[in-house]
C-alpha positions as CSV (number, residue, x, y, z in Angstrom):
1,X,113.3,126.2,109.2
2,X,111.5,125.3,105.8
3,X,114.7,123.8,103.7
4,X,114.9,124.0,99.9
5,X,114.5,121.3,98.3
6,X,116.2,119.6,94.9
7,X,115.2,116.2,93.4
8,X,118.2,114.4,91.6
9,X,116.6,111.9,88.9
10,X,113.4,112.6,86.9
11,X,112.8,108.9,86.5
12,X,108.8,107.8,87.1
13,X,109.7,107.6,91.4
14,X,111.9,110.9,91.4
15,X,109.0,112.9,89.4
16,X,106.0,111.4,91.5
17,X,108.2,112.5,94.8
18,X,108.3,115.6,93.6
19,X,104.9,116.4,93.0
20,X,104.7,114.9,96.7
21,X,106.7,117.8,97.9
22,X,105.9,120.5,95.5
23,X,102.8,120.7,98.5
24,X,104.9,121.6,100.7
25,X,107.4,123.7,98.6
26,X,107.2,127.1,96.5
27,X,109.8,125.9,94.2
28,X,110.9,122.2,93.7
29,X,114.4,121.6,91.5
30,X,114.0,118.5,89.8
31,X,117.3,117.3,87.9
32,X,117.0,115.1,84.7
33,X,120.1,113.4,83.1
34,X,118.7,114.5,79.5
35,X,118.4,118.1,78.3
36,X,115.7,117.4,76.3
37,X,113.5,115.7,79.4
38,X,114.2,118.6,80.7
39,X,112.9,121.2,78.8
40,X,109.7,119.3,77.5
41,X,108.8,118.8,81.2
42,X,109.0,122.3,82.1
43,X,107.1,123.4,78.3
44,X,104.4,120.9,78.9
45,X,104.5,120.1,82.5
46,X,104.3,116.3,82.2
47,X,106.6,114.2,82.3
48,X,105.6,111.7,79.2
49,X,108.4,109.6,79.3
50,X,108.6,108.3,83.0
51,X,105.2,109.2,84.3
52,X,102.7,110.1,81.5
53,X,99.2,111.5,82.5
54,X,100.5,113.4,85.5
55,X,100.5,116.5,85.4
56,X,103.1,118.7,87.1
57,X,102.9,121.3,89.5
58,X,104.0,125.4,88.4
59,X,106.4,125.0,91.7
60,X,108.2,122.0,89.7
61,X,111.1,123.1,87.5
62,X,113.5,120.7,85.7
63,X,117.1,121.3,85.0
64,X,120.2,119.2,83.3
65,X,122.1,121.2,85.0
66,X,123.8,119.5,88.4
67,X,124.9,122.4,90.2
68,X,121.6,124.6,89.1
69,X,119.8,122.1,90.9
70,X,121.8,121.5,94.1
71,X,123.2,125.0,95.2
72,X,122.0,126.5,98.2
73,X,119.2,123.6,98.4
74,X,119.1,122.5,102.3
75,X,117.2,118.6,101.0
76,X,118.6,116.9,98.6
77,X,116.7,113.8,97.4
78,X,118.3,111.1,95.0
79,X,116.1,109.0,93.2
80,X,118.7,107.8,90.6
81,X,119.5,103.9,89.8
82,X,121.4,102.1,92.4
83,X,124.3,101.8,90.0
84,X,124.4,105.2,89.2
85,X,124.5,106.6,92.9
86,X,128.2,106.7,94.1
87,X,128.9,108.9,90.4
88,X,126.1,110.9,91.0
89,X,126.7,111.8,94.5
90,X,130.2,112.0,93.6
91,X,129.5,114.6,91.2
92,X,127.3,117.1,93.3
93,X,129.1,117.1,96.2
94,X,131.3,120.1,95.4
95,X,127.7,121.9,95.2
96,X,126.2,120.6,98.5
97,X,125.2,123.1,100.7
98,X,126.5,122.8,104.3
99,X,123.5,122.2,106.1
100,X,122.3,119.9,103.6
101,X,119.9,116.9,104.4
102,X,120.6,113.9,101.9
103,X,117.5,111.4,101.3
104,X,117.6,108.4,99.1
105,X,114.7,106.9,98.0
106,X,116.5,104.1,95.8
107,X,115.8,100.2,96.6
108,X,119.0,98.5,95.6
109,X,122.7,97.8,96.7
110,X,125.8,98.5,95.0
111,X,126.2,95.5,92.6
112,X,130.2,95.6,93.1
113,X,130.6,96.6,96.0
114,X,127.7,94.6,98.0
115,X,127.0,98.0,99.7
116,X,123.8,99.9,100.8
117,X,123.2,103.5,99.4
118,X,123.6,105.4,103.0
119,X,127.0,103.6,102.9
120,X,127.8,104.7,99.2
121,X,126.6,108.4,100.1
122,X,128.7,108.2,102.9
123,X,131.3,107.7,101.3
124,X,131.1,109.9,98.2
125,X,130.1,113.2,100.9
126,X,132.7,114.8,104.1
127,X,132.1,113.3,107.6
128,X,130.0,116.8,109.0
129,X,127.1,115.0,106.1
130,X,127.0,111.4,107.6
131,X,124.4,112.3,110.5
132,X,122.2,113.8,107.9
133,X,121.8,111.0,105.6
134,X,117.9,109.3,105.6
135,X,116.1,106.7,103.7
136,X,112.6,107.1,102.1
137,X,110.9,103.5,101.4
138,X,108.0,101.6,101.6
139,X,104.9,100.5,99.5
140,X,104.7,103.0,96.9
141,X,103.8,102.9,93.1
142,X,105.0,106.1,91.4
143,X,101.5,106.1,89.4
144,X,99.2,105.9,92.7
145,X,102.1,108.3,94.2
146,X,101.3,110.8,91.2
147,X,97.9,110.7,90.8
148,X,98.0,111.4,94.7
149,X,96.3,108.2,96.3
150,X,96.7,108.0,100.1
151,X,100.0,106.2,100.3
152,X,102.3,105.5,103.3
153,X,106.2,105.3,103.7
154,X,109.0,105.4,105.7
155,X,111.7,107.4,106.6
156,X,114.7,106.1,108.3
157,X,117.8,108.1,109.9
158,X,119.6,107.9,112.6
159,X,119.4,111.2,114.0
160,X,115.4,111.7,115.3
161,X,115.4,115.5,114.3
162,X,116.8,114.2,110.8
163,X,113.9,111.9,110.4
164,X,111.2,114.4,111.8
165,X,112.6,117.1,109.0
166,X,111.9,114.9,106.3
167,X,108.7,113.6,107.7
168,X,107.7,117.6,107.7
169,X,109.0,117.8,104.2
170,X,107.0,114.8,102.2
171,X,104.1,114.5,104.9
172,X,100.2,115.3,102.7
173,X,96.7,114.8,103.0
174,X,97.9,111.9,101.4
175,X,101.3,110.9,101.9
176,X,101.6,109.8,105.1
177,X,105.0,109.2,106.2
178,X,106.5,107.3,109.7
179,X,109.9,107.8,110.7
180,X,112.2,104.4,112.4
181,X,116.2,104.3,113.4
182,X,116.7,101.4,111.7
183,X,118.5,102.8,108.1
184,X,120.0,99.1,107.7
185,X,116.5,97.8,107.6
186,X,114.5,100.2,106.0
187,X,117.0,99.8,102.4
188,X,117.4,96.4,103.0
189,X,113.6,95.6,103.3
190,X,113.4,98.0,100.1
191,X,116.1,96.7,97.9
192,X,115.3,92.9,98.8
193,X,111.4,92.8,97.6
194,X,112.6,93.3,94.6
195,X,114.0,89.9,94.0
196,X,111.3,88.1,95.7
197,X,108.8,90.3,93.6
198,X,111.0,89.2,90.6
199,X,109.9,85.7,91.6
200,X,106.6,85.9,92.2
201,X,106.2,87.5,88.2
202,X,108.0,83.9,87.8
203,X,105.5,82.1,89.8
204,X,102.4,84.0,87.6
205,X,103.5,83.7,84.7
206,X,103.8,79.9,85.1
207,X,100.2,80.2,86.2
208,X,101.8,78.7,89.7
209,X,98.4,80.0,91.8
210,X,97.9,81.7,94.8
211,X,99.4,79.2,96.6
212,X,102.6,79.3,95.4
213,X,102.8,82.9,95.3
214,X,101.9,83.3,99.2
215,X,104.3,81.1,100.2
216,X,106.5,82.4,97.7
217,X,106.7,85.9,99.6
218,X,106.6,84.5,103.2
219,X,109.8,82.5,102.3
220,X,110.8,85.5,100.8
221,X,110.4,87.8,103.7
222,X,112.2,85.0,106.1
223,X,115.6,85.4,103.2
224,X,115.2,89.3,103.9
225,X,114.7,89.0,107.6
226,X,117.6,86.7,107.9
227,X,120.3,89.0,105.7
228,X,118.9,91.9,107.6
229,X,119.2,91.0,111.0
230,X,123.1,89.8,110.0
231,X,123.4,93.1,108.6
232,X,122.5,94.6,112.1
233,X,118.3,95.5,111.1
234,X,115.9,95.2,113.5
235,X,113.1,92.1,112.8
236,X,110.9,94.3,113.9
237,X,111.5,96.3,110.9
238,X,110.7,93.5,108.1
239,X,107.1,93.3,109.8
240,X,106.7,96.8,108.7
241,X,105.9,99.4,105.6
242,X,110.0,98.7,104.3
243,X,109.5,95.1,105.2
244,X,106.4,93.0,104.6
245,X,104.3,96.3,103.1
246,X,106.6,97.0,100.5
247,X,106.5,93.4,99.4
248,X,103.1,93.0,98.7
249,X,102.4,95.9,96.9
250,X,105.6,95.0,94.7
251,X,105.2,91.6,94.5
252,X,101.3,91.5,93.3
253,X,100.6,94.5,91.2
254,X,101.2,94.7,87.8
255,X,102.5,98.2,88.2
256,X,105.7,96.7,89.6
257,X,108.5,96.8,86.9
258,X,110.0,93.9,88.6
259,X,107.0,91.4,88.6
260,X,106.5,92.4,85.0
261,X,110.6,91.2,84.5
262,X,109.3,88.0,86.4
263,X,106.8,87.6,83.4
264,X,109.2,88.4,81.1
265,X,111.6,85.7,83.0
266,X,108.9,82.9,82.9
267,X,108.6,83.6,79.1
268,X,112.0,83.3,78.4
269,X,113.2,86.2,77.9
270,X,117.3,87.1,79.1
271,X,118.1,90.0,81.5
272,X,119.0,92.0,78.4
273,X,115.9,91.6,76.7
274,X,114.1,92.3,79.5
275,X,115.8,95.5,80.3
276,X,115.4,96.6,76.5
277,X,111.4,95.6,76.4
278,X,110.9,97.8,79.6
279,X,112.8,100.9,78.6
280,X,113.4,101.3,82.4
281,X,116.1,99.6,85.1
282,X,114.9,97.0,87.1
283,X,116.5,97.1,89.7
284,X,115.5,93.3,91.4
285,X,118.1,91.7,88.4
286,X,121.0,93.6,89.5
287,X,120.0,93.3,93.0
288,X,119.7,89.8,92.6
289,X,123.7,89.3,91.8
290,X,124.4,91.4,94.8
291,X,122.7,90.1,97.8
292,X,123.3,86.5,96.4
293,X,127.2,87.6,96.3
294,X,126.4,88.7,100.1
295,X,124.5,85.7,100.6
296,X,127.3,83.7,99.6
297,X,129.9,86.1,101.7
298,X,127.9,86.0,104.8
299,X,126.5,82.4,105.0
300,X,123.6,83.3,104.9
301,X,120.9,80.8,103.6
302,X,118.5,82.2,100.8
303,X,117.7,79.7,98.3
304,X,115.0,81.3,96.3
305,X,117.5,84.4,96.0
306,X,119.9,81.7,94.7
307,X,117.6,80.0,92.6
308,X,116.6,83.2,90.2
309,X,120.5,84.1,90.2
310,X,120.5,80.6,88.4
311,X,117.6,81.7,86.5
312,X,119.2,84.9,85.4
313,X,123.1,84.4,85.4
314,X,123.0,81.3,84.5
315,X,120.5,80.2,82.0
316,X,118.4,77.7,84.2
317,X,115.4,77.1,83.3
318,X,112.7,78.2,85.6
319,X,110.5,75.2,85.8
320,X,113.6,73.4,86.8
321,X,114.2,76.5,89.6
322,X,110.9,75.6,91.2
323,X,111.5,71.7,91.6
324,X,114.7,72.4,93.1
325,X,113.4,74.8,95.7
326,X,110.5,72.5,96.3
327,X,112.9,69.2,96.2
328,X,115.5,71.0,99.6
329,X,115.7,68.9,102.5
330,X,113.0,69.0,105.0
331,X,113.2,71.8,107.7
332,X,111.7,73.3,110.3
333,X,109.9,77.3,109.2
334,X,111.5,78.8,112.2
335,X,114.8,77.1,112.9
336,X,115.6,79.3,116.6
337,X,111.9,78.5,117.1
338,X,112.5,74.8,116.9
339,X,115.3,74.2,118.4
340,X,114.5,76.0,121.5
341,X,111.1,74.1,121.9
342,X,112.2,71.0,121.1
343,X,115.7,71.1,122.5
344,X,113.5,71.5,126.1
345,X,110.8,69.4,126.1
């Protein structure tokens, strides 16, 4: 069946994915926080706050209204800030429909609880919901997704008929979209680039080099490999679009909010500041706090994740962050690797 479909956050990624499946869609209900984003989308059918230039579809209409937006809708997706997703899920449940399919498409983890967004959902929604939860991610800049360049994601559930309906839903001339089992994976991969991308806006704006930067991410991908596969992810997963894809698009264009907070880093700017100068959350700072918190809980080893937690948390300097990183004890690149083949020869 073709599902009705409601988009909870009219933020620059929640108004590009719905122009993505207005497509598909006769009517797409788009729910801003803000009355007045509201109505000056619908009046003048852009949305020049979040995602200026693009303009919106007739089958795009934009409500403040929660339970306008989610009754009878059979695909919900929530693009809202990862700190804002256990309230806001909290809040439209009563409305949910009960055939409802819930997609996230938010990169980040609960910054008190250490948690992933399918776990917050599942929480927040009754048990008949928690095979019907999915994860849209991979490389993906709301302005290409708007101005409809061919893109390519993932979507991520752990029912295959799950996955394949939300495939059908987004999938466009230009939107391509792959479905994988592997939800863990797929939000870890998309919440954890942003902290390495955070790093490599660091590593530019000291005017590091290409050198630094590459190994920058490939160092980076190993820290998200390693919390992943802890967390129960697939490696294969962190080879793909939610893995090493979403990385590089995030980590060396300047359309990414979080390299441009690297910049900001490098120039000495606080968290604070940062978040005020960009008018927009960045979701790699809060991040950051968490998966070094689940770092720390797990013992897991990520010490460039460590090292910008000192740079943001607690006021080291970044120059010092890099000689310390670059001053660790000598080791092998793949420690299972090693010790295997040299253990037997």
């Amino acid at each position: 069946m073709k599902r009705s479909v409601a988009v909870i956050g009219a933020g620059s990624w929640g108004t590009a994915l719905a122009t993505v499946l207005s497509e598909n869609h006769d009517h797409v209900s788009l729910w801003a926080r803000r009355e007045e984003l509201a109505r000056e989308m619908n009046e003048k059918k852009e949305n020049k706050r979040y995602l200026p230039g693009i303009k919106l579809s007739p089958n795009i209409m934009a409500s403040a209204s929660l339970e306008h937006v989610v009754r009878d809708k059979t695909l919900i997706l929530l693009v809202v800030p990862s700190h804002a997703m256990r309230a806001t899920i909290r809040n439209l449940a009563p409305y949910l429909h009960k055939e409802a399919i819930l997609v996230h498409a938010t990169k980040g983890l609960e910054i008190d609880s250490l948690k992933r967004m399918s776990e917050v959902i599942k929480e927040e929604v009754p048990e008949a919901f928690h095979k019907r939860i999915a994860v849209l991610s991979g490389p993906s800049h709301a302005e290409e997704v708007g101005l409809r360049a061919p893109t390519t994601v993932v979507v991520a559930a752990e029912v295959i008929e799950v996955a394949e309906e939300v495939q059908d839903a987004f999938i466009t001339a230009r939107f391509r979209v792959y479905t994988n089992p592997d939800v863990i994976g797929v939000e870890i991969g998309g919440a954890l680039k942003n902290i390495i991308a955070l790093g490599a806006g660091v590593s530019d704006g000291l005017k590091f080099g290409d050198n630094a930067k590459a190994a920058l991410l490939t160092r980076g991908l190993a820290e998200i490999s390693r919390l992943g596969i802890k967390l129960g992810a697939s490696p294969l997963t962190f080879t793909g679009l939610a893995g090493v894809g979403d990385l590089v698009v995030t980590a060396t264009s300047q359309h990414s909010r979080n390299w441009r907070a690297g910049n900001m880093l490098a120039e000495g700017l606080s968290p604070d500041e940062i978040t005020v100068n960009m008018g927009m959350v960045v979701e790699g700072i809060k991040t950051t706090k968490a998966a070094y918190d689940l770092s720390r809980k797990l013992d897991i080893e990520m010490p460039i994740t460590r090292e910008l937690h000192a740079l943001l948390f607690e006021n080291k300097a970044p120059r010092e962050a890099v000689s310390d990183l670059m001053g660790r004890v000598r080791r092998h690149e793949t420690e299972e690797l090693a010790l295997e083949y040299f253990e037997n020869r």
